[in-house]
mmJSON file of the N, C-alpha and C atoms, coordinates in Angstrom:
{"data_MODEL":{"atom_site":{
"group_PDB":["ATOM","ATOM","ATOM","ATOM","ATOM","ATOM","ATOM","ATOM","ATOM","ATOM","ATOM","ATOM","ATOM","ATOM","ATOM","ATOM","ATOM","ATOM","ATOM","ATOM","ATOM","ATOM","ATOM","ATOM","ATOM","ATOM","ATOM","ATOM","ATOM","ATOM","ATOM","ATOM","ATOM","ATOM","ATOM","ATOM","ATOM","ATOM","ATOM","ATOM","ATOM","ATOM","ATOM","ATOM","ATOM","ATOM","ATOM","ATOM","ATOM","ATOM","ATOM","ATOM","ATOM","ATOM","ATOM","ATOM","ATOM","ATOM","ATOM","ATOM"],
"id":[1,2,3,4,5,6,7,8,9,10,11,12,13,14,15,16,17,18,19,20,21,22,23,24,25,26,27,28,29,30,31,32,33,34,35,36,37,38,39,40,41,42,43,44,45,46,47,48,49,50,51,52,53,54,55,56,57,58,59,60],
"type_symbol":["N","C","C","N","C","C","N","C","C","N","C","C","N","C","C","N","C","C","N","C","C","N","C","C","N","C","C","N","C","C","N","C","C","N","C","C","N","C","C","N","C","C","N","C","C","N","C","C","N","C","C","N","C","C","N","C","C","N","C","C"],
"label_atom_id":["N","CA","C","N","CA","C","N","CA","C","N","CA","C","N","CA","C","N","CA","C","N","CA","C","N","CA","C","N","CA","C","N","CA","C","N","CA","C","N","CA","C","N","CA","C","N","CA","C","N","CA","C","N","CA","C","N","CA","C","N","CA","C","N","CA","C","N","CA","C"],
"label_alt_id":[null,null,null,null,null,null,null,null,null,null,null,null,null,null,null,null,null,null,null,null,null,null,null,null,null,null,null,null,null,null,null,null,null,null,null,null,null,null,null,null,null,null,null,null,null,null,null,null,null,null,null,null,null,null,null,null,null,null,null,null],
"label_comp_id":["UNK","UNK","UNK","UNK","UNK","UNK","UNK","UNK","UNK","UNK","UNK","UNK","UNK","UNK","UNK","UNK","UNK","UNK","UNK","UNK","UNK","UNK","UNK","UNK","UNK","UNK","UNK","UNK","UNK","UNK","UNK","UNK","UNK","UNK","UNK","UNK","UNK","UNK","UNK","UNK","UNK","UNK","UNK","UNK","UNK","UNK","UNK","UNK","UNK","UNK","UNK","UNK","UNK","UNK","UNK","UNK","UNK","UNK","UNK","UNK"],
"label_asym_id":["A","A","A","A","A","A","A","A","A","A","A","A","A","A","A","A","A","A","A","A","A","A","A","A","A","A","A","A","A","A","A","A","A","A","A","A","A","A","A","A","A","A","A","A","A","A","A","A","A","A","A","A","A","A","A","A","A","A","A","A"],
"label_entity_id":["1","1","1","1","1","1","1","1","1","1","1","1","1","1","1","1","1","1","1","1","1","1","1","1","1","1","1","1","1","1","1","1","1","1","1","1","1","1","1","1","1","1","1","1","1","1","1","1","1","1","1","1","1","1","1","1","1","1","1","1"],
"label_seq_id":[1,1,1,2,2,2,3,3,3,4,4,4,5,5,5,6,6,6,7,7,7,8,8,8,9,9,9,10,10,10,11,11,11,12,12,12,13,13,13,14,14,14,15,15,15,16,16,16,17,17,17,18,18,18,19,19,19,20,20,20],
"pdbx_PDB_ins_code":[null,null,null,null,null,null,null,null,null,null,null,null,null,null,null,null,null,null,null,null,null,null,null,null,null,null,null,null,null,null,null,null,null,null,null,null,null,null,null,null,null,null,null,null,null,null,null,null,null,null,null,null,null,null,null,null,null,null,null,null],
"Cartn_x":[-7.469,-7.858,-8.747,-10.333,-10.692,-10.588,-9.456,-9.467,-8.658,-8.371,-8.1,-9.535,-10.847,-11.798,-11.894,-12.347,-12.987,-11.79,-10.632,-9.796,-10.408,-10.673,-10.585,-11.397,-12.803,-14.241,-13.836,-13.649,-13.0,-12.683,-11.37,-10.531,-11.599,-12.453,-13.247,-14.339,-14.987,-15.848,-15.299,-13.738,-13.432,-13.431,-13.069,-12.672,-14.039,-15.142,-16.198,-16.828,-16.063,-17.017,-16.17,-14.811,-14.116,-14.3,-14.769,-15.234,-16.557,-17.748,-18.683,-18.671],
"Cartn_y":[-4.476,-3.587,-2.47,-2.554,-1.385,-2.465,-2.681,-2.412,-1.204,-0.242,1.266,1.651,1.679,2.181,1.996,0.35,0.132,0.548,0.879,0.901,2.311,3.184,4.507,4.802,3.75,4.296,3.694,2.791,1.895,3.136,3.437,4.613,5.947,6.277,7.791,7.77,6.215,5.295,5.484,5.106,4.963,5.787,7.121,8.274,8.884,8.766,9.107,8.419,7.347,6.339,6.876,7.567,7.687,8.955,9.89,11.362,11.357,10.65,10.31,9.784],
"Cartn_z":[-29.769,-30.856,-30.318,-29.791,-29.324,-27.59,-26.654,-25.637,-25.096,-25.928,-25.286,-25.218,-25.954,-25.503,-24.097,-24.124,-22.386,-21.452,-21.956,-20.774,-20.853,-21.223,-21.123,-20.429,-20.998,-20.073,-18.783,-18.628,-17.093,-16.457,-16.911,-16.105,-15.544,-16.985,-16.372,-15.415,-15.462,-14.573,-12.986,-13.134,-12.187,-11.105,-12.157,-11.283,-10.835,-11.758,-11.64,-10.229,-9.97,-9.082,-7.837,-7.439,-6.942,-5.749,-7.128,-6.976,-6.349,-6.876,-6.544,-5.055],
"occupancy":[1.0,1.0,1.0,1.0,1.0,1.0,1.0,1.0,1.0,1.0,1.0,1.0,1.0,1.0,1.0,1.0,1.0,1.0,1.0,1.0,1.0,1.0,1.0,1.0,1.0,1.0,1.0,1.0,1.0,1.0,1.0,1.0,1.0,1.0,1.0,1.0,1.0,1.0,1.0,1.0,1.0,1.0,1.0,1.0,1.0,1.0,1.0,1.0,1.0,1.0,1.0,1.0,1.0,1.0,1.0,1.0,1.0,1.0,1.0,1.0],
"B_iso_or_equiv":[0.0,0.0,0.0,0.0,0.0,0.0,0.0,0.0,0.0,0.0,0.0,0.0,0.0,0.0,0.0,0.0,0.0,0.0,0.0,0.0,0.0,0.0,0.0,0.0,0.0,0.0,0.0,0.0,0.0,0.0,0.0,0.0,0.0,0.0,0.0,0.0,0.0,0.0,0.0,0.0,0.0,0.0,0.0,0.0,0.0,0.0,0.0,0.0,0.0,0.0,0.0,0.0,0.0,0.0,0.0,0.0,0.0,0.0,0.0,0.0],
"pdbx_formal_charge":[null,null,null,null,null,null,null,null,null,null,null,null,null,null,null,null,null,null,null,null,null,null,null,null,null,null,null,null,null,null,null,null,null,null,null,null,null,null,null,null,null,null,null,null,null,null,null,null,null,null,null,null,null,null,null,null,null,null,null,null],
"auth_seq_id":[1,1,1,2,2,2,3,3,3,4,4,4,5,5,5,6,6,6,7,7,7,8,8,8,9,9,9,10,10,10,11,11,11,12,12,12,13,13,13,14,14,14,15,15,15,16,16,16,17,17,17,18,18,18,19,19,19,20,20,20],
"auth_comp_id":["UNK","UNK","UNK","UNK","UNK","UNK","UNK","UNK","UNK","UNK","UNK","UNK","UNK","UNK","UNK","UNK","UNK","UNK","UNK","UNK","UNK","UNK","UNK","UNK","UNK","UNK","UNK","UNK","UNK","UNK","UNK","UNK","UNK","UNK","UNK","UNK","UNK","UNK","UNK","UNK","UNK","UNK","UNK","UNK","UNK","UNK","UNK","UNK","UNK","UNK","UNK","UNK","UNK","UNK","UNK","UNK","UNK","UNK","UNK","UNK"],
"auth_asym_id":["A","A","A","A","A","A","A","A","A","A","A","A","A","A","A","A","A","A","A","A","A","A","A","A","A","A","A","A","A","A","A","A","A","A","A","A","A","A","A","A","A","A","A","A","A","A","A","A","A","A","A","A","A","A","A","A","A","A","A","A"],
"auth_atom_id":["N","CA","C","N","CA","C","N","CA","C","N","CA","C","N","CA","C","N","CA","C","N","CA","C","N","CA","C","N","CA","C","N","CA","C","N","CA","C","N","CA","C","N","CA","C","N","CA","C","N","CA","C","N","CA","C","N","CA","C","N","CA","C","N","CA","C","N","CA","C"],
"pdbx_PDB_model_num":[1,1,1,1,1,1,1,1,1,1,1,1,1,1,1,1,1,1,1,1,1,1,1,1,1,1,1,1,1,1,1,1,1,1,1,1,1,1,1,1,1,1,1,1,1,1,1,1,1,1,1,1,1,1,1,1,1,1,1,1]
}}}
């Protein structure tokens, strides 16, 4: 139900952590 949220933050986290 809201696991598209955490997937979403997961995902921008990710990239954030990626980029970072």
């Amino acid at each position: 139900m809201g696991l598209w949220i955490v997937d979403a933050l997961n995902l921008s986290w990710g990239l954030s952590l990626t980029t970072y």
